[in-house]
N, C-alpha and C positions, 0 to 999 in steps of 0.2 A: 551386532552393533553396526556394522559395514550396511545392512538394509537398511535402519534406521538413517544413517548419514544419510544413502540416494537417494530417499524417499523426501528427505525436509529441503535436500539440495534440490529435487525437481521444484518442490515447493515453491521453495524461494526465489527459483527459477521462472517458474509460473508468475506469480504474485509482479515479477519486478516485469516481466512484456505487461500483464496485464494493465497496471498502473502505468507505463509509459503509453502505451494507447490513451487510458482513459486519460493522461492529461493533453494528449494532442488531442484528443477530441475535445474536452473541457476546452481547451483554447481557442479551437475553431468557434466553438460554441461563444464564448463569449464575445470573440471578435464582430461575430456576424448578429449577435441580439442588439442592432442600434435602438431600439425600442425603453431598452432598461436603464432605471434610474445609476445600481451601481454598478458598473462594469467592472471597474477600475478594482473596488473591492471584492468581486468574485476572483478576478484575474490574478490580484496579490495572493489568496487565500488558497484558492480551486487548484488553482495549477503548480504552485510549488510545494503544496504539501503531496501532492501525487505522483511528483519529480523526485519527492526526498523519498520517499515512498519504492521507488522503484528504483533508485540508486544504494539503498541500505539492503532491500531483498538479493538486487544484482551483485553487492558485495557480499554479503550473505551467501548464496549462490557459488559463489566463483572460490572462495573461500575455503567452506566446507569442502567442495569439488576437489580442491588442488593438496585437502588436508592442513593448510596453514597452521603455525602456533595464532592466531587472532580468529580462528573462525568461531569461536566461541562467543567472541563478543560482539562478533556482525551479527551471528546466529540470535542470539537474546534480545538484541538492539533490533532485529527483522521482524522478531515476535511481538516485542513489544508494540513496536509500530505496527503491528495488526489489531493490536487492543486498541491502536489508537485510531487505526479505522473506522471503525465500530465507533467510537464517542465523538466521530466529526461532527455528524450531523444534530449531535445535543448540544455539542458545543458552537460553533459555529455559525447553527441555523441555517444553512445554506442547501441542505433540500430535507425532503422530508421522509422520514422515517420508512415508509411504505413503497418510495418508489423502490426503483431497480438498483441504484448507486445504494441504498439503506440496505440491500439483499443481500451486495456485495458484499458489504461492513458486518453482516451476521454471520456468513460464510466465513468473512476474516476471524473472527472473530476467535471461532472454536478453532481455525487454525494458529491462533495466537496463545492459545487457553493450551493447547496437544503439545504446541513445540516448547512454552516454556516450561512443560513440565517434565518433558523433556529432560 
């Protein structure tokens, strides 16, 4: 059981840098596309779902790490939000399936699928 923990705690460990990048990048990205109709609604959309993203894995993370009585419900709430990765881009529309960000979301995915069943 003790592997199991470190292994979902790197996880989530993983997951929550990774998604804080990708929203510093997303923002730069948006800032700098003067070209595009909706900025503003990438900006609200893009970047704080990527924040919330990477503050639930970080809690998740730190959580499990330290043992807490609550790491169960970061740990589920971190999973979930990996399922929710994966349906950004149906939901949302905001890129498409195929690129690199949709690879991520499949990646997430099965790591969302392993941990809650967990």
């Amino acid at each position: 059981m003790q592997s199991i923990r470190k292994f979902m705690c790197w996880i989530f460990a993983t997951t929550s840098l990774l998604y804080l990048l990708v929203s510093l990048r997303d923002i730069l990205y948006i800032v700098h596309r003067h070209y595009d109709f909706l900025p503003l609604r990438n900006l609200l959309i893009t970047a704080p779902f990527s924040v919330t993203v990477a503050t639930i894995s970080g809690m998740a993370s730190w959580s499990v790490w330290n043992g807490q009585p609550s790491a169960r419900v970061w740990a589920i709430s971190a999973s979930l939000m990996s399922i929710l990765i994966f349906l950004r881009p149906i939901i949302f529309h905001l890129t498409r399936l195929g690129s690199p960000r949709g690879r991520v979301g499949y990646r997430s995915n099965w790591i969302g699928c392993v941990s809650v069943a967990q």
